[in-house]
Each structure stands twice: as C-alpha cells, then as structure tokens.
C-alpha positions in Angstrom: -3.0 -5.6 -1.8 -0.5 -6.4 1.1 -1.7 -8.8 3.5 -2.6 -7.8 6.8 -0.1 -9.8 8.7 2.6 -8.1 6.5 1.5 -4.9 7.5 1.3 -5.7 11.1 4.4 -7.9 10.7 6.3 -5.1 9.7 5.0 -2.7 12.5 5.8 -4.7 14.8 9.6 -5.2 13.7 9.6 -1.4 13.1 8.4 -0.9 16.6 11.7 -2.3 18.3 12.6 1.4 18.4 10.9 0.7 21.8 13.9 -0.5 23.7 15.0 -0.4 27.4 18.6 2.1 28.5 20.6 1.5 31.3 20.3 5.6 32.1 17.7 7.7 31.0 18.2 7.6 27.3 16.4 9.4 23.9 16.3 7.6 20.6 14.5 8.9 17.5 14.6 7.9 13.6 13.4 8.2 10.1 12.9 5.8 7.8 11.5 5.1 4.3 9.4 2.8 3.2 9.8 1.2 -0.4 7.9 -1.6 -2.3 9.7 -3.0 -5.0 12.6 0.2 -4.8 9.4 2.6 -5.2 9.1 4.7 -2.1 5.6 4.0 -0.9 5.5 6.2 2.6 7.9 7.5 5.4 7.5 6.3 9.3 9.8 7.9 12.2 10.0 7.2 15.9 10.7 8.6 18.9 11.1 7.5 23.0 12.6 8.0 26.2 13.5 4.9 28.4 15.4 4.3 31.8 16.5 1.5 33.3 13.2 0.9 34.6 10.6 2.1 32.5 9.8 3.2 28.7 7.7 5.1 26.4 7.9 5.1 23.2 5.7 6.0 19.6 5.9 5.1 16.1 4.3 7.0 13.0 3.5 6.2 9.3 1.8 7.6 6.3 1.7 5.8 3.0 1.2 7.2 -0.1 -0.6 4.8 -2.4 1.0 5.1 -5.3 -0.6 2.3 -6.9 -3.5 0.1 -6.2 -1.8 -2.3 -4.3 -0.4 0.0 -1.9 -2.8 1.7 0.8 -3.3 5.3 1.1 -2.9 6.8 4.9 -1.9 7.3 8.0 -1.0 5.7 11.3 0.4 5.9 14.9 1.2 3.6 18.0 2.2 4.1 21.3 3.5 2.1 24.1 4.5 2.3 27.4 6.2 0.0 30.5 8.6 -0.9 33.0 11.8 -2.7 32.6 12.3 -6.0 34.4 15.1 -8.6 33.9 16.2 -7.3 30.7 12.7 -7.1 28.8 10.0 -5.2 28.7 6.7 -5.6 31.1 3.9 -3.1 29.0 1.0 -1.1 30.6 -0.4 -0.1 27.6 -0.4 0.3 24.4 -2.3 2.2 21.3 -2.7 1.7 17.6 -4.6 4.1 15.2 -4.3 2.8 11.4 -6.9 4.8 8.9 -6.1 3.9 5.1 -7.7 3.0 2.0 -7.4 -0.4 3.1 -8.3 -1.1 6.5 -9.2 0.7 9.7 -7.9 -0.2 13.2 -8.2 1.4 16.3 -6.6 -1.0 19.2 -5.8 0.5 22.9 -5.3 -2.4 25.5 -4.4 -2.6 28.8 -1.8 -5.5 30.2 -0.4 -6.6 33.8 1.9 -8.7 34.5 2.0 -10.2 30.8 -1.7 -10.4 30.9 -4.1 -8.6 29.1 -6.5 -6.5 31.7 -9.0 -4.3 29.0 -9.4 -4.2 25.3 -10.8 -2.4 22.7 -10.4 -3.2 19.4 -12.9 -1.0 16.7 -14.4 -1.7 14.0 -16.1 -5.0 15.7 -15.7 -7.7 12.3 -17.2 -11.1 13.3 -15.4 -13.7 12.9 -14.9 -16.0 9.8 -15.9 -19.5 9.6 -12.5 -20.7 9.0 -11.1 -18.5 11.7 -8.8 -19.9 14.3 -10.8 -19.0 17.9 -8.9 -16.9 20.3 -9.5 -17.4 23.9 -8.6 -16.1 27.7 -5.2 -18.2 27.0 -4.2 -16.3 24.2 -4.4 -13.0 26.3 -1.7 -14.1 28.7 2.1 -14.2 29.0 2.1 -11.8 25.5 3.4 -8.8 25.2 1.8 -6.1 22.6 3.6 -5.5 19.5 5.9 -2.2 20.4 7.0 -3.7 23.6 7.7 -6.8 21.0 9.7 -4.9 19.0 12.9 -4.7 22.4 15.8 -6.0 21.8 18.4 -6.3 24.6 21.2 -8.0 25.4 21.8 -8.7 29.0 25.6 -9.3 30.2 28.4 -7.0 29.9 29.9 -8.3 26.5 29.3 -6.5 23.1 25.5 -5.6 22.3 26.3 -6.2 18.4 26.5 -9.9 18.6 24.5 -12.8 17.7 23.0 -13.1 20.9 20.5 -9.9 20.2 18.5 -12.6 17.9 17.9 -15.5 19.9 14.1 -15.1 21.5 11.0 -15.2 20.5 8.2 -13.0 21.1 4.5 -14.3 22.1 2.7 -11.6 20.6 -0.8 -10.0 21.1 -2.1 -7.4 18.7 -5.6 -7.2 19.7 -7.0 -9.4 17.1 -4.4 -11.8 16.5 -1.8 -13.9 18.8 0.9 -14.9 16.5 5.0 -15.5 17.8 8.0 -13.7 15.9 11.2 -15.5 16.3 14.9 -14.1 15.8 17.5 -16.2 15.1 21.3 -14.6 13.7 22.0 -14.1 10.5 25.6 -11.6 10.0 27.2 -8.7 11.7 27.3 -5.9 8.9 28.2 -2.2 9.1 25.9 0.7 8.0 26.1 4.3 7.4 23.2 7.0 7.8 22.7 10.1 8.6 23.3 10.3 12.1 24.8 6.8 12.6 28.0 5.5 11.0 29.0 1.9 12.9 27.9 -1.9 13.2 25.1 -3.5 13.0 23.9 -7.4 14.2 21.2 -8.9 11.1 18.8 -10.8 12.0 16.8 -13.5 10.5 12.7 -13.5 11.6 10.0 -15.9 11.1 6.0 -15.7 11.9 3.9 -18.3 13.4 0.1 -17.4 14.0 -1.3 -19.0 16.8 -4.8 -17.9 17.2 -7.6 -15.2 15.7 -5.8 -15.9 11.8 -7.5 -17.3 8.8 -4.9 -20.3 8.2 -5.2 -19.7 4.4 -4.4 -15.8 4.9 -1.7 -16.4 7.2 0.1 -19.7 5.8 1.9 -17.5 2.8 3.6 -15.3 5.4 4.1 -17.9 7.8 6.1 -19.8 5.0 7.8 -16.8 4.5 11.9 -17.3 4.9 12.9 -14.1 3.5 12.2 -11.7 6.2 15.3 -9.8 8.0 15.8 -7.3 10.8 19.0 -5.2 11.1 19.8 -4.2 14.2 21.7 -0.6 15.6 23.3 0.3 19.3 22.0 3.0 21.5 24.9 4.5 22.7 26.2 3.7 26.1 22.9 0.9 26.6 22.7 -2.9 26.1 19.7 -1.5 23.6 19.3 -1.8 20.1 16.8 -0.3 17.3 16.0 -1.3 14.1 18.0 0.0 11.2 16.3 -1.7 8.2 13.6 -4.2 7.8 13.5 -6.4 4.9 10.1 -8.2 4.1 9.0 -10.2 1.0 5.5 -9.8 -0.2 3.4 -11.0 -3.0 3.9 -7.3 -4.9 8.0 -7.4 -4.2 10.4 -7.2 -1.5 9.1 -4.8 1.3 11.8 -2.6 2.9 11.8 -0.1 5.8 15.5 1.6 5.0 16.9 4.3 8.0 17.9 7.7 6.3 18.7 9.3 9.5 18.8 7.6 13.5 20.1 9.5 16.8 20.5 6.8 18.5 21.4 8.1 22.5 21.0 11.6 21.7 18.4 14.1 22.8 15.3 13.0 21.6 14.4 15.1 18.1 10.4 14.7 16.6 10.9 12.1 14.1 6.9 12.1 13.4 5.7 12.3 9.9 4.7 15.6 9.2 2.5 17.2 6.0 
C-alpha cells in the first residue's frame, strides 16, 4: 500500500491551492490522480483569499482499483490571515475515511503555535517512534496553509524564487519540513489555463511523531516535483501537477481544468 507520509505528502503539495491575492481573488481546480498512468481518483479545490486573509478546501476520492490503492474519500479545510507575504492559519480540518486508514484532525493555531487539537482514532505510540513534544507544536504551520506559495516583490511570480523556503510542518500526528528548491520554468496547457509555469523540486525531512524505518524511504526520496501556476493579477501561485515516486510507481496529481483568478466554480468531487 502507499505509505502514509506519501499520502499526506501529496496532500499537502496539493493543498498549495491555498494561497494569498493581493485583491479579493477566487481560484478553483480539478485534478486527476494516476498511479503508474492508471487513474486511481479525482481531487478539486476551491478558495477565496484577500490580501489579508484566506479560506480555502481541498477534496478527494480514490477508487481502489487494486489492492494497493485505497478506496475513499476525503476533505480539508483551512483558514487564516495574511502577514508578510505568508500565511498565519487559525484553523484547519482533515476528514480522510478509506480502506486504509481513518483520520479525523481539526486543530487550532495562534501565532504559529498550536492552541487545541484533536486528532481521532487515538493509536499509541510505537516503540520505535520518534516522541513529539510542546516544541514541535510551535512556529509550524498546518499542511494547507503549507501548501502557499508567494512571491513577494514586484518582479515576475514565475521565477525561481517561488521555490526557495521551506515549510515547518504540523499535521496533527507528525512534524516533518518540506523544502522547495527550483528546478525549470515550463509552459502548460489545460482547460482553463494556457501559460507558464515555475517547477519545482521538493524534499521531506520528518522531525518528530514518525517511525524512522517508515519514513526513511520517502525521506530519501529525490524524485518528487511540484509545478507551479499564476493566479491572475496576484504574486500567488497553485499547483498544476504533482509528481511523487512511490514503491507501486510514479504518483501523479495532473490539472485537467484550473480558473485561476476567476469566479470561484465548485471544483468538489461529486458522485
């Protein structure tokens, strides 16, 4: 089966949809998900943003095609103010219910610092487990508000300074960094969204609540990409594609339509 730091790896990429406008700004998108070239699930977002606050939600369902892909659905949510060119969360919510695993996360977080948490089902911890503590609830932000990419300045917003930062992330079990460095500027062509795009390289480092035998795979992992799109009119971008190797093949989540600046359309996955 995927790992679980794949999985929340590649929500957390996904989740850049979450990003900061210079006016109050929609952005939506659809995406599909394929292991291997075999479509395994769609996932969509949607969000409004202003200069000095966000919300924004993701959705997924998977289909399980095959034993090694889970069957199911899930959703996140986050919102925030804007400060300094990042993102300062509130809150955030994850619901994940597959054949797999179960996750239900909702935490609360001030001034980088986590203030409330739930995290269900309670799973004690395993004797090689790394130990989180109050430190590893601080200066994080939670994986949506993660997932903003923005590039202060007045210069072009496709350029290689959208990759360089890294992100101390808190997912309510696990504190782990993602760091961006640049890769290429490419162009790309959807539904919705014909123009340039910056790509970006990403690595994973697991701090603290991993299993270093679970994690070490992914964290060795140099074949993990993020391509980056403009909101129009906004030193924003959104992910376009996300490229991932796994143990079962190369993990993709491909754009096939983004309205990026537009009014806001429902980009949930439906029945």
């Amino acid at each position: 089966m995927l790992p679980r730091s794949a999985v929340v790896l590649g929500l957390t990429l996904f989740a850049a949809a979450a990003s900061p406008v210079a006016a109050s700004e929609s952005a939506s998108g659809r995406y599909e998900i394929l292991i291997g070239g075999l479509q395994v699930g769609l996932a969509g977002f949607e969000g409004r943003f202003s200069a000095t606050s966000y919300q924004a939600s993701v959705s997924l369902r998977l289909s399980g095609v095959s034993r090694l892909v889970a069957s199911g659905r899930g959703t996140a949510s986050a919102s925030g103010r804007v400060a300094n060119g990042r993102a300062m969360p509130s809150s955030y919510t994850l619901n994940l219910a597959t054949t797999q695993q179960n996750e239900a996360i909702r935490m609360a977080i001030q001034g980088g610092s986590v203030t409330s948490l739930s995290a269900q089902p309670a799973r004690p911890d395993a004797p090689d487990q790394v130990p989180l503590t109050a430190s590893h609830r601080q200066g994080v932000l939670d994986p949506l508000a993660a997932g903003i990419f923005f590039v202060p300045g007045s210069g072009p917003t496709v350029a290689a300074a959208a990759c360089g930062r890294t992100f101390p992330v808190f997912d309510g079990r696990q504190r782990y960094d993602l760091t961006f460095t640049f890769e290429r500027l490419d162009r790309l062509q959807v539904a919705g969204y014909d123009g340039p795009v910056v790509v970006c390289n990403a690595r994973y480092r697991a701090i603290a609540g991993h299993r270093p035998a679970v994690s070490a795979p992914m964290e060795a992992n140099r074949d993990m990409q993020i391509w980056l799109a403009p909101i129009a009119g906004t030193r924003a971008l959104v992910p376009a594609r996300i490229t991932i190797r796994t143990p079962v093949g190369l993990a993709e989540v491909q754009a096939t339509r983004l309205e990026l600046g537009a009014p806001a359309a429902t980009a949930s996955v439906r029945r």
